[in-house]
Biopython code that builds the backbone (N, CA, C, O; Angstrom):
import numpy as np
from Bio.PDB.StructureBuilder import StructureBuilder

atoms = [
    (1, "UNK", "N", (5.248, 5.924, -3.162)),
    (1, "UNK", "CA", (5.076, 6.479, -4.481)),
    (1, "UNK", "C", (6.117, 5.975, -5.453)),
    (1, "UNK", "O", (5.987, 5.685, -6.643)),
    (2, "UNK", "N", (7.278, 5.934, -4.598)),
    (2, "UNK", "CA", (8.316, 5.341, -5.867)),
    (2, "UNK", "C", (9.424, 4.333, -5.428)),
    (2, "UNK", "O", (9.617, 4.672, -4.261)),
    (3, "UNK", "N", (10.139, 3.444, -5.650)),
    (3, "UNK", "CA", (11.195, 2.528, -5.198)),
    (3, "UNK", "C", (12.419, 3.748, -4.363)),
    (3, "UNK", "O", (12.511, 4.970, -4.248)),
    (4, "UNK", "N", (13.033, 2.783, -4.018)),
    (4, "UNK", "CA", (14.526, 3.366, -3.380)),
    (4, "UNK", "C", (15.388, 3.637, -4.162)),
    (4, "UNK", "O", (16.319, 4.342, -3.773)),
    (5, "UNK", "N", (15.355, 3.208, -5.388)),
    (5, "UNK", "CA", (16.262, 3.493, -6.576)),
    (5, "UNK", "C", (16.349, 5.347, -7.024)),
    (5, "UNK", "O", (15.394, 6.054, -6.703)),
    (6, "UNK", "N", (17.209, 5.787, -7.548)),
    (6, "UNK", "CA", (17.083, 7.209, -7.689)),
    (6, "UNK", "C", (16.909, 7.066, -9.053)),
    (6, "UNK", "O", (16.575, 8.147, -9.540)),
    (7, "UNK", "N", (17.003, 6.099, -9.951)),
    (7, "UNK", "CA", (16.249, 6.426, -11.130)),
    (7, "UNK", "C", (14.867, 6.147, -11.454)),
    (7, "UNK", "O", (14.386, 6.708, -12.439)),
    (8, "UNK", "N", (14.187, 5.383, -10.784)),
    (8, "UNK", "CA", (12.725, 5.284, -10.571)),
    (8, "UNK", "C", (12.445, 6.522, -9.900)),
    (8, "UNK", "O", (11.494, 7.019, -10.503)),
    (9, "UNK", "N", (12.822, 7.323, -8.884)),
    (9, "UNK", "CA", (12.262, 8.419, -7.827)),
    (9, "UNK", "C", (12.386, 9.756, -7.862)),
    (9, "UNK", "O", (11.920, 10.664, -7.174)),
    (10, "UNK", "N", (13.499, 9.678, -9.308)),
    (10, "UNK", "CA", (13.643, 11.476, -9.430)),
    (10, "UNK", "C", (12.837, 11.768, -10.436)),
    (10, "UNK", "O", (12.394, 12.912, -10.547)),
    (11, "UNK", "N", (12.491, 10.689, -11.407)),
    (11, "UNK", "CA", (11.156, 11.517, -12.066)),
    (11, "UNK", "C", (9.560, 11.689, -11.691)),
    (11, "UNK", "O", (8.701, 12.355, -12.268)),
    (12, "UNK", "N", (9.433, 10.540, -10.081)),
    (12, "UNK", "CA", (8.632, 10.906, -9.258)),
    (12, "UNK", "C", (8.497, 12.381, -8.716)),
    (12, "UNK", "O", (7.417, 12.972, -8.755)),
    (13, "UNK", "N", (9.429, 12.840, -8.303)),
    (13, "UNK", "CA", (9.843, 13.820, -7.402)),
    (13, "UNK", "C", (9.733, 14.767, -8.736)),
    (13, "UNK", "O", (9.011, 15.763, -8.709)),
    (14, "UNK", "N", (10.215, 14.537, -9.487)),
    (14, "UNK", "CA", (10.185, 16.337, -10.337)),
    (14, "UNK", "C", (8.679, 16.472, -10.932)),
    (14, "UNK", "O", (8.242, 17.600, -11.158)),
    (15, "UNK", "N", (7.882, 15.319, -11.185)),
    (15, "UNK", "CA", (6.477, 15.261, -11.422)),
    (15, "UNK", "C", (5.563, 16.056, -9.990)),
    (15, "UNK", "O", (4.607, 16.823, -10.104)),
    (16, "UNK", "N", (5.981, 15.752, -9.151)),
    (16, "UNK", "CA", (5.202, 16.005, -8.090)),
    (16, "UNK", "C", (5.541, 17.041, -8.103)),
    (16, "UNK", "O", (4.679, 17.694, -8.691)),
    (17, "UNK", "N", (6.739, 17.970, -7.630)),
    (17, "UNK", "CA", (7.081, 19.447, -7.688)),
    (17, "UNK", "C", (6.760, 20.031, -9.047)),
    (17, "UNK", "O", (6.232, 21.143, -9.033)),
    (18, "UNK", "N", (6.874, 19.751, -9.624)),
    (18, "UNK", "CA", (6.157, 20.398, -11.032)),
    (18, "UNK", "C", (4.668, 20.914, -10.778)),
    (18, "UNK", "O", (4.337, 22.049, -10.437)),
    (19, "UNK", "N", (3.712, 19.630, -11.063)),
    (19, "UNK", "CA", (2.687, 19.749, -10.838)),
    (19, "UNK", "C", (1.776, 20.373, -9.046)),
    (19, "UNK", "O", (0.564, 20.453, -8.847)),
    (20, "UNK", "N", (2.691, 20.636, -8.255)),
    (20, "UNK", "CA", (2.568, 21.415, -6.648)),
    (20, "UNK", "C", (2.295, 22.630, -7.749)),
    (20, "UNK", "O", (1.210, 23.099, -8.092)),
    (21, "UNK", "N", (3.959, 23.073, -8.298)),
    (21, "UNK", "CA", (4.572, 24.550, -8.489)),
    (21, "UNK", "C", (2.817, 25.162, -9.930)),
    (21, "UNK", "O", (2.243, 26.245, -10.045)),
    (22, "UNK", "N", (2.682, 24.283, -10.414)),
    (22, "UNK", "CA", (1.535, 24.264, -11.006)),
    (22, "UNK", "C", (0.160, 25.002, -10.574)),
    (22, "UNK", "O", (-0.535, 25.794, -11.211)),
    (23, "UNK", "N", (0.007, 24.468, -9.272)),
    (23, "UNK", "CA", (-1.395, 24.378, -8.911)),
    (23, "UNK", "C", (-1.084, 25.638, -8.246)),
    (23, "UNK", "O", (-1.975, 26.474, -8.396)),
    (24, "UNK", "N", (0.397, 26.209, -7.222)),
    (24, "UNK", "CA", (0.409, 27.354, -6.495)),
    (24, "UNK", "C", (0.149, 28.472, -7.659)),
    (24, "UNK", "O", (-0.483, 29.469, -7.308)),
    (25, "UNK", "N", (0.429, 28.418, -8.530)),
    (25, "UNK", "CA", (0.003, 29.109, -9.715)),
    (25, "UNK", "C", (-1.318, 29.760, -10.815)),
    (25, "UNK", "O", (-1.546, 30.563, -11.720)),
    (26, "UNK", "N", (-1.966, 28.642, -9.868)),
    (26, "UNK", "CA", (-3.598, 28.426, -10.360)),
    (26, "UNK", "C", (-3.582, 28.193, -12.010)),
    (26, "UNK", "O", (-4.297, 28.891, -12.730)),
    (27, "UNK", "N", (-2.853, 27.326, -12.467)),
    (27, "UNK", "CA", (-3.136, 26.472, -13.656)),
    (27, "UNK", "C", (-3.780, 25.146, -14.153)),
    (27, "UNK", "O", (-3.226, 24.181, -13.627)),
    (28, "UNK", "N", (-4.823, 24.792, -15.040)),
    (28, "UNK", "CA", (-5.382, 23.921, -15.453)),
    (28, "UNK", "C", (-4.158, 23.022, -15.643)),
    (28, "UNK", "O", (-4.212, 21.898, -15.142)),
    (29, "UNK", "N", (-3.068, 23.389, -16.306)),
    (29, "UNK", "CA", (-2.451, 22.338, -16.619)),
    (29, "UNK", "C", (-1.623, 21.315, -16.294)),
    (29, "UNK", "O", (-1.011, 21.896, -15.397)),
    (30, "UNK", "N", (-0.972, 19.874, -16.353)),
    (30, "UNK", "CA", (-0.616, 18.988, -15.506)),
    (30, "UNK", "C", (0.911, 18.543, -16.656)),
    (30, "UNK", "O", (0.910, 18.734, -17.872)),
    (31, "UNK", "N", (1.796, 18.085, -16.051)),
    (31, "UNK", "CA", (2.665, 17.581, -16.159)),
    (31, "UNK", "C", (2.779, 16.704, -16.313)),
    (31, "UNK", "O", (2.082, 16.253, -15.404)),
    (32, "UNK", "N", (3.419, 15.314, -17.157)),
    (32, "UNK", "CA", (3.362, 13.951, -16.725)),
    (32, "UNK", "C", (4.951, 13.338, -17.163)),
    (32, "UNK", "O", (5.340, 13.211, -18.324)),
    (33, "UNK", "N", (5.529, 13.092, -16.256)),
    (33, "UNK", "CA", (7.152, 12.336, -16.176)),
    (33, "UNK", "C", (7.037, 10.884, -16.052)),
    (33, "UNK", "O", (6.396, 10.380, -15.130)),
    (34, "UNK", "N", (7.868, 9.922, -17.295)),
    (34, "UNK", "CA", (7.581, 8.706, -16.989)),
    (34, "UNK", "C", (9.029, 8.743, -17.188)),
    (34, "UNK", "O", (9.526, 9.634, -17.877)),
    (35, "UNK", "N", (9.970, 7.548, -16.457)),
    (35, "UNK", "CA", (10.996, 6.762, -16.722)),
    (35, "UNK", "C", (10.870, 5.676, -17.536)),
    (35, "UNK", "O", (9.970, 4.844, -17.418)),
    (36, "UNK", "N", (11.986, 5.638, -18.597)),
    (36, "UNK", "CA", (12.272, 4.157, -19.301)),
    (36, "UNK", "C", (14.018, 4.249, -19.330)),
    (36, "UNK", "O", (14.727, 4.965, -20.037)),
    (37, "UNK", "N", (14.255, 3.645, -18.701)),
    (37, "UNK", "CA", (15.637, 3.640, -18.884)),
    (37, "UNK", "C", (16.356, 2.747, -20.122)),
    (37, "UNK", "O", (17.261, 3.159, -20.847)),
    (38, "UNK", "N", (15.880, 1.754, -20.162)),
    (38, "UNK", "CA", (16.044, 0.700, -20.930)),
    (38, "UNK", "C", (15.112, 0.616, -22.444)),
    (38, "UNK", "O", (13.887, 0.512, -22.382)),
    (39, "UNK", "N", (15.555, 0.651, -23.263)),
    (39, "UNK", "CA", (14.747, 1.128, -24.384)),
    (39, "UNK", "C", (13.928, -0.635, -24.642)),
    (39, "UNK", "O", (14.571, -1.680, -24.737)),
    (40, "UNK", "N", (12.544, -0.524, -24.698)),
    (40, "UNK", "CA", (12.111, -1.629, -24.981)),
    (40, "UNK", "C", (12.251, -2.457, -26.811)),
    (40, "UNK", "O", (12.248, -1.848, -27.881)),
    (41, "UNK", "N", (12.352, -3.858, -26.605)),
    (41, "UNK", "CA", (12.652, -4.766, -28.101)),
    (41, "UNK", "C", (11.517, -5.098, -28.179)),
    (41, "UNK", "O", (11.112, -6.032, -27.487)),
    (42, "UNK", "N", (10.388, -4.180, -29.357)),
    (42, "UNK", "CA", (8.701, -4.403, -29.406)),
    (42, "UNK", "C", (8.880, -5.875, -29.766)),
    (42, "UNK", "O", (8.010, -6.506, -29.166)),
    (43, "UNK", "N", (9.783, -6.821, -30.625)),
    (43, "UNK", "CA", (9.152, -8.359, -30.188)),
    (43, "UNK", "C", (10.005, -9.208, -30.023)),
    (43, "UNK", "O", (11.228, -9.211, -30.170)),
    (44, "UNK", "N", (9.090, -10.129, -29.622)),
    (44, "UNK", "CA", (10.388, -11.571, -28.542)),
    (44, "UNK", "C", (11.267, -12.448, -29.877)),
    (44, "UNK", "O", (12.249, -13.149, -29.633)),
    (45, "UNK", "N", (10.691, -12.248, -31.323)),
    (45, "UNK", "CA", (11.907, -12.759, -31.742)),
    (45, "UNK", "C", (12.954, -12.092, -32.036)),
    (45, "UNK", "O", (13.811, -12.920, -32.347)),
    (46, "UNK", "N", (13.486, -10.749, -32.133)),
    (46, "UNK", "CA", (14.173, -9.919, -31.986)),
    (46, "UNK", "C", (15.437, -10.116, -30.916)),
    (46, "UNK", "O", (16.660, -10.122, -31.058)),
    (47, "UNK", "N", (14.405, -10.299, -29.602)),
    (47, "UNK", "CA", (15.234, -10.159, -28.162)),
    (47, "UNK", "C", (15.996, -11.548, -28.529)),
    (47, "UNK", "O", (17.227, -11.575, -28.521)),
    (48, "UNK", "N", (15.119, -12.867, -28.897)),
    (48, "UNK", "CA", (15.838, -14.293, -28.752)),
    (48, "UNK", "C", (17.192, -14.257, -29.954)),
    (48, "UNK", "O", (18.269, -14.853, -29.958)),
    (49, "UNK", "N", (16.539, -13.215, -30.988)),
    (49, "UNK", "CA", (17.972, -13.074, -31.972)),
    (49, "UNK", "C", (19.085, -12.498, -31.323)),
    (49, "UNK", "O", (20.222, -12.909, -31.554)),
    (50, "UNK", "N", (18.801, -11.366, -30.344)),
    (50, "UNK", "CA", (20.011, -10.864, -30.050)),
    (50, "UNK", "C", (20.347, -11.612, -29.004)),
    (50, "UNK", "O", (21.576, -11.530, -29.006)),
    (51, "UNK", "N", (20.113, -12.127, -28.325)),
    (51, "UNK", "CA", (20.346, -13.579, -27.307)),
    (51, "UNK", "C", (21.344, -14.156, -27.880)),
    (51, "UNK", "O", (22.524, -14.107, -27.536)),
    (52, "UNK", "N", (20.742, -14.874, -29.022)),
    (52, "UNK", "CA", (21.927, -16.304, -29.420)),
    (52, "UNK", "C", (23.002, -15.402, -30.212)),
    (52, "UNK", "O", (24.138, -15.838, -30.023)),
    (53, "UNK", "N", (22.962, -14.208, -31.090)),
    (53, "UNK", "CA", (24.008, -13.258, -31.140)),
    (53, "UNK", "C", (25.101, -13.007, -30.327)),
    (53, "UNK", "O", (26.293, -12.953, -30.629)),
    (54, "UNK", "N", (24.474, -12.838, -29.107)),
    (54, "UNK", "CA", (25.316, -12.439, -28.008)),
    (54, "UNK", "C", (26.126, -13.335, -27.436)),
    (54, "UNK", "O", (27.299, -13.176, -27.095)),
    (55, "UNK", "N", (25.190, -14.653, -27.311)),
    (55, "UNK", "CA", (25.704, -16.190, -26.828)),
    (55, "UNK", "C", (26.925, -16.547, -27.679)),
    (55, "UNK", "O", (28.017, -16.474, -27.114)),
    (56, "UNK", "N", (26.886, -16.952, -29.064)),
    (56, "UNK", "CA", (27.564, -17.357, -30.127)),
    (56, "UNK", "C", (28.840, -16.366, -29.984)),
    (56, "UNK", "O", (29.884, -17.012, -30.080)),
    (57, "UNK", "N", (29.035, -15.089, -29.797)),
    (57, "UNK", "CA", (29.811, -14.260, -29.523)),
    (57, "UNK", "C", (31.116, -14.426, -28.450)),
    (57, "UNK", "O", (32.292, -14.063, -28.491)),
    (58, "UNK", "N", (30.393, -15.073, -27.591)),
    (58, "UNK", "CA", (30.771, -15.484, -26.231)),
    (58, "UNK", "C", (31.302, -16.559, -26.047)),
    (58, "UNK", "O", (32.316, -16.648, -25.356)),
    (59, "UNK", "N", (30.684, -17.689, -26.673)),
    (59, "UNK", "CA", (31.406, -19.000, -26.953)),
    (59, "UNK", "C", (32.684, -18.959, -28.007)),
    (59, "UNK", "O", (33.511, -19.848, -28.212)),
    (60, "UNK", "N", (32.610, -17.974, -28.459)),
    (60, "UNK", "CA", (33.526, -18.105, -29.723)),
    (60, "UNK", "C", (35.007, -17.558, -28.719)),
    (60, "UNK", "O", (36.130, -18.028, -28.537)),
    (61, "UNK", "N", (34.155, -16.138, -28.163)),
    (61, "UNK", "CA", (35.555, -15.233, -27.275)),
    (61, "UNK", "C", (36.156, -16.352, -26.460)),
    (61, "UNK", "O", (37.346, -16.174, -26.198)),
    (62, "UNK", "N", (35.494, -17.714, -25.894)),
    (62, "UNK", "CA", (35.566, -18.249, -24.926)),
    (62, "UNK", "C", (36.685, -19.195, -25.440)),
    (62, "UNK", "O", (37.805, -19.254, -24.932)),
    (63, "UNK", "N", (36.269, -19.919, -26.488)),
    (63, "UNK", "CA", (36.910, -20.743, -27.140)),
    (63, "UNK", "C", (38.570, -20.613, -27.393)),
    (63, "UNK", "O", (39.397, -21.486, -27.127)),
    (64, "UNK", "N", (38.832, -19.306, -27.970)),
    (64, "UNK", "CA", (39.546, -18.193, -28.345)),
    (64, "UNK", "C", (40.579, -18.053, -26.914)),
    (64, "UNK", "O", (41.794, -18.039, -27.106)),
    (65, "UNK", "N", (40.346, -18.009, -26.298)),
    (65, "UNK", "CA", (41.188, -17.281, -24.891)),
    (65, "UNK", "C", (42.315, -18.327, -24.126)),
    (65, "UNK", "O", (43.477, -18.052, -23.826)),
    (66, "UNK", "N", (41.359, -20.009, -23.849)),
    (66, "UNK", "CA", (43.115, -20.583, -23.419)),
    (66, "UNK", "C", (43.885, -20.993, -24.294)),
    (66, "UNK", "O", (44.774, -21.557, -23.657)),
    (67, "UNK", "N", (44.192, -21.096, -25.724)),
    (67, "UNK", "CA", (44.930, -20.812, -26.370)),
    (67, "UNK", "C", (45.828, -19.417, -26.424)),
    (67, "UNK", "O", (47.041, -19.246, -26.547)),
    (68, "UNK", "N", (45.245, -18.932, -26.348)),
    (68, "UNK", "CA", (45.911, -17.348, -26.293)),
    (68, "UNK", "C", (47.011, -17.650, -24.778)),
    (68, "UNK", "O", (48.240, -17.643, -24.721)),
    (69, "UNK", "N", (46.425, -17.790, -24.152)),
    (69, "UNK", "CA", (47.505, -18.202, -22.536)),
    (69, "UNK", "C", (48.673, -19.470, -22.992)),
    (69, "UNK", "O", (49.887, -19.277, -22.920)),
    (70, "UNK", "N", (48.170, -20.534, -23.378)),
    (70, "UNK", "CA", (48.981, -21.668, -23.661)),
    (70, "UNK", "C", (50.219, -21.028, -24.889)),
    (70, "UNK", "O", (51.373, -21.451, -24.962)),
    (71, "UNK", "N", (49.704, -20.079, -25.655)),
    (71, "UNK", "CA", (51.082, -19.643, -26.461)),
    (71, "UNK", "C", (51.959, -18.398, -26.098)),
    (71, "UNK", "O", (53.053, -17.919, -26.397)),
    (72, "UNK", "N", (50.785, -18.110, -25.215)),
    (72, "UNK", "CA", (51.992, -16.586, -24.128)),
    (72, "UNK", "C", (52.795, -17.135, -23.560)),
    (72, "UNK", "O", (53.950, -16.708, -23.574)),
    (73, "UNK", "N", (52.380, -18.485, -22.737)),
    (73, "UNK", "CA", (53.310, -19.140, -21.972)),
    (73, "UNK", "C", (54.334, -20.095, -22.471)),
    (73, "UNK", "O", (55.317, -20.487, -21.843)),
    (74, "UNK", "N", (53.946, -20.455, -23.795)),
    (74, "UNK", "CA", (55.563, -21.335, -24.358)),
    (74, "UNK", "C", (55.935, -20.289, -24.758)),
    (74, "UNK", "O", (56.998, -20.669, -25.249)),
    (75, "UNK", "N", (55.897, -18.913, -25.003)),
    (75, "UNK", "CA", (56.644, -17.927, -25.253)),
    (75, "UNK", "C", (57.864, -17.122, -24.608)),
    (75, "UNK", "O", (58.957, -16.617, -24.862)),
    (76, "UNK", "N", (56.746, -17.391, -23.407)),
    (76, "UNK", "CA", (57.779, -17.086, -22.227)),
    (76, "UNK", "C", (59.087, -18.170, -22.016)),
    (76, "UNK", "O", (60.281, -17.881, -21.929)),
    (77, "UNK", "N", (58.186, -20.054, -21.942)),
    (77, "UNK", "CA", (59.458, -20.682, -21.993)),
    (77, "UNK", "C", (60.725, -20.434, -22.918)),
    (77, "UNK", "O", (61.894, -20.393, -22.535)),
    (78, "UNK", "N", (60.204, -20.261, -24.347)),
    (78, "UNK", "CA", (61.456, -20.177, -24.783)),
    (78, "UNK", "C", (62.443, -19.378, -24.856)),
    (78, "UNK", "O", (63.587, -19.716, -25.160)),
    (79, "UNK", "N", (62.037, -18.145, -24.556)),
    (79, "UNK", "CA", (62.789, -16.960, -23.827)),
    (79, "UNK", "C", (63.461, -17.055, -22.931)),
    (79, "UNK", "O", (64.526, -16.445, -22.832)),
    (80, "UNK", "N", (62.864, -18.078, -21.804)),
    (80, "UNK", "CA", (63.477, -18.448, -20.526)),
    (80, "UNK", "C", (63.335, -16.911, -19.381)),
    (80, "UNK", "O", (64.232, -16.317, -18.783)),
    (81, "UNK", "N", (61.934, -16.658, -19.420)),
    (81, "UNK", "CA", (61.455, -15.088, -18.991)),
    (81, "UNK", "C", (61.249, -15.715, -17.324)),
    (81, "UNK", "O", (60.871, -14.964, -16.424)),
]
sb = StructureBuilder()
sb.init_structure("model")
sb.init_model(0)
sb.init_chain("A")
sb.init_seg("    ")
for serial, (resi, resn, name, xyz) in enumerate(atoms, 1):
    if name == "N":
        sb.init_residue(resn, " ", resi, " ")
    sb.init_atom(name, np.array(xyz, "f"), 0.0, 1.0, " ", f" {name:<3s}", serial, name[0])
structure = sb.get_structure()
């Protein structure tokens, strides 16, 4: 009925006990539990914008970082740390 995951299986499980606790009750009415964990991006140029957003972001942090080491460390030399 549902994956091994506990976020796919507990809204299995509370659907099913719901709708049991339902029927011991003698009610017409039904329950229905869906999971989305992940909020969906209704279109693909959206997702590819936040892609190269994210990318460009990354190359930049990337770019950015052994400099940052190369001047910690003549820092240290001239301190003599």
């Amino acid at each position: 009925m549902c994956s091994a995951e506990p976020i796919n299986c507990f809204p299995m499980l509370m659907n099913i006990l719901s709708n049991t606790f339902l029927r011991l009750f003698n009610s017409t009415a039904r329950i229905r539990v869906w999971s989305d964990p992940f909020p969906s991006i209704p279109s693909p140029e959206l997702k590819g914008d936040i892609f190269f957003i994210c990318l460009s972001y990354m190359l930049i942090l990337a770019a950015g970082l052994p400099p940052h080491f190369a001047v910690s460390s003549m820092e240290d030399y001239k301190v003599k740390t």
